[in-house]
C-alpha positions in Angstrom: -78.9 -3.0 -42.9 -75.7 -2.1 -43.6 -76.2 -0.6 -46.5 -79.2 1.1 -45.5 -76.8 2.9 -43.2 -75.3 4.0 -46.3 -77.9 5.4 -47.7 -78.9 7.4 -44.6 -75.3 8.9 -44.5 -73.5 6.6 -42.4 -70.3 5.8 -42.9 -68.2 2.9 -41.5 -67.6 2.6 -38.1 -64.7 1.1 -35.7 -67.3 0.0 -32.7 -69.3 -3.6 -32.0 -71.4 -2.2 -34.7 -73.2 -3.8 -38.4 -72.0 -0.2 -39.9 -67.8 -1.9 -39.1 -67.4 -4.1 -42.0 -65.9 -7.6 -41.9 -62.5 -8.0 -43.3 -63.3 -11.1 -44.9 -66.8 -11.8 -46.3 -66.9 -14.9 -43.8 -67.3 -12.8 -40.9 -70.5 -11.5 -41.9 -72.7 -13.7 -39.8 -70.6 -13.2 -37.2 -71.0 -9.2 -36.5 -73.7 -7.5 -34.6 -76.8 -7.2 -36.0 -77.8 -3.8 -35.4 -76.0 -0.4 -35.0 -73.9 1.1 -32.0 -75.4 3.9 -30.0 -73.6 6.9 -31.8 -74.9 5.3 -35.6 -78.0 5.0 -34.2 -78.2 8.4 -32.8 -76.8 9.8 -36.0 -79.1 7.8 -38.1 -81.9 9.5 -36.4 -80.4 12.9 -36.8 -80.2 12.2 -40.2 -83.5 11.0 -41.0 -85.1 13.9 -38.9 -82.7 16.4 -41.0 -84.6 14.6 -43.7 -88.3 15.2 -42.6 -87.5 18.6 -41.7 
């Protein structure tokens, strides 16, 4: 998902969020599975910025 973030312009982020990457690739499975209320609303601003 993270990733995906990426490739819908998102770019890392300091909140409880999946867009803030771990520091060490063991904390992975520890981070929040989905994104924080301002990726989310910027994801949707840039997929609709997409459609348009």
């Amino acid at each position: 998902l993270h990733e995906i973030g990426h490739a819908f312009g998102l770019n890392h982020c300091q909140e409880d969020c999946v867009m803030n990457p771990p520091k060490v690739i063991s904390e992975w499975d520890l981070r929040r599975e989905d994104f924080c209320e301002r990726c989310f609303l910027e994801l949707k601003r840039n997929v609709k910025g997409k459609a348009d």
